[in-house]
VOVEXKE-272394 format. One line per field, with one value per residue (C-alpha): residue number from 0; residue in three letters; y, z, x. Coordinates in steps of 0.001 Angstrom, whole numbers. Example, Ala and Ser with C-alpha at 12.3 -4.5 7.8 and 13.67 -1.06 7.14 Angstrom:
# VOVEXKE-272394
lodo: [0, 1] $
drenkol: [ala, ser] $
v: [-4500, -1060] $
w: [7800, 7140] $
u: [12300, 13670] $
***
This chain:
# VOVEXKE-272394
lodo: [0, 1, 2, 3, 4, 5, 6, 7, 8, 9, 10, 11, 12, 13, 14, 15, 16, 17, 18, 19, 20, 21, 22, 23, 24, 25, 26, 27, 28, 29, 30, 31, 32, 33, 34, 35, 36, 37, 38, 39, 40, 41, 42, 43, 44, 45, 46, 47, 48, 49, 50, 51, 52, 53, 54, 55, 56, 57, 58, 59, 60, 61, 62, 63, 64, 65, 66, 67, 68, 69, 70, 71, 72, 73, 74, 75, 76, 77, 78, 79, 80, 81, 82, 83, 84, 85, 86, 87, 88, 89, 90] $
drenkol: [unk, unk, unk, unk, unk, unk, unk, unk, unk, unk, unk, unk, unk, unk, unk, unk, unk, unk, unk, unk, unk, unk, unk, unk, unk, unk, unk, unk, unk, unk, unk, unk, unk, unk, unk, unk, unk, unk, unk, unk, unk, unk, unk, unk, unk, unk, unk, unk, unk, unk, unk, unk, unk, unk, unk, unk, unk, unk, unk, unk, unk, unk, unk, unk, unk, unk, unk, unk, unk, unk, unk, unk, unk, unk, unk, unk, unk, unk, unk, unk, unk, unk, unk, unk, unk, unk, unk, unk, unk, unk, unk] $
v: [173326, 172764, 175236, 176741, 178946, 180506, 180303, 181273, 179602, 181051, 179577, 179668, 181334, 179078, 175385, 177291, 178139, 174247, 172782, 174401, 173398, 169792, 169681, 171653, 169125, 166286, 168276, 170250, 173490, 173829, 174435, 171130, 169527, 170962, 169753, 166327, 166078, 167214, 164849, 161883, 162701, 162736, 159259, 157711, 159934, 161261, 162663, 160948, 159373, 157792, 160560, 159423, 160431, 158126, 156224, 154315, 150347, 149023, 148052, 151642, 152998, 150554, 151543, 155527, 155026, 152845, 155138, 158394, 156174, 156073, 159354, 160489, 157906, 158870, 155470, 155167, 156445, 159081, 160416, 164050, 162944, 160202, 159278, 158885, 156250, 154613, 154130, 152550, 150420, 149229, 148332] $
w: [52084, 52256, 53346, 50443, 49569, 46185, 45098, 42129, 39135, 36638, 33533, 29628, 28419, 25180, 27708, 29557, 27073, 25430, 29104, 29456, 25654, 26888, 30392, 28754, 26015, 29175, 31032, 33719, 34591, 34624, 38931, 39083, 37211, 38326, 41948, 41226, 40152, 43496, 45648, 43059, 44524, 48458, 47434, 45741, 48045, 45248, 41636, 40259, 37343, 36526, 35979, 34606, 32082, 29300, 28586, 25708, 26072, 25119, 21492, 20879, 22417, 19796, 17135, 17673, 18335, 14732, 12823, 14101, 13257, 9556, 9116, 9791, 7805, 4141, 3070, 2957, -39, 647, -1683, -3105, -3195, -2950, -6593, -6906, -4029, -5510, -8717, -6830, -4795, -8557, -9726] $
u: [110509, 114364, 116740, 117902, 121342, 122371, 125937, 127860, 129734, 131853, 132224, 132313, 128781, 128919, 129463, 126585, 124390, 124985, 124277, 121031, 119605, 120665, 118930, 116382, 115755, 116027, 112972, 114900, 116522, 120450, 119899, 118135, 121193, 123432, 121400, 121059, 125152, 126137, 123766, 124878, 128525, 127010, 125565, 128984, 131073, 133086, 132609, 129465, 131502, 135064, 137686, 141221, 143710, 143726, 146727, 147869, 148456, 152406, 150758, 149279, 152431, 154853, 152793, 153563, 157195, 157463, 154956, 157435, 160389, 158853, 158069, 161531, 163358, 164817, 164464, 160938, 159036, 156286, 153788, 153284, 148975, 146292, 146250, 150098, 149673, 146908, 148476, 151483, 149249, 147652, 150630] $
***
């Protein structure tokens, strides 16, 4: 049998109690997860998945700059509710 060593982890009770219903349901423990996610990183040598901060593209990023641009000009008519619009868009 491996040398084994216990360590601790603090964290949220309700991400804890979700996380073991989910390995649960997938036929292992929360240790053995939480086991096989850190020798996943020794084998990739790094976190065992892609982590980056999403970023908008220039189109997503146009699209937000006109959409703020409309929603703080005067000109541009605006509706009070849904069936106001719709009986404009009718017409």
């Amino acid at each position: 049998m491996a040398d084994t060593t216990n360590f601790s982890v603090r964290m949220d009770s309700e991400v804890k109690k979700q996380c073991e219903a989910l390995y649960n349901d997938l036929g292992m423990t929360l240790t053995t997860a939480i086991n096989v996610f850190l020798r996943q990183s020794l084998r990739v040598g790094g976190l065992p998945f892609e982590l980056r901060q999403e970023r908008p593209n220039k189109e997503t990023i146009a699209a937000m700059l006109e959409a703020e641009r409309i929603a703080h000009d005067p000109s541009v008519k605006g509706y009070d509710d849904l069936d106001e619009l719709f009986a404009e868009l009718r017409s």
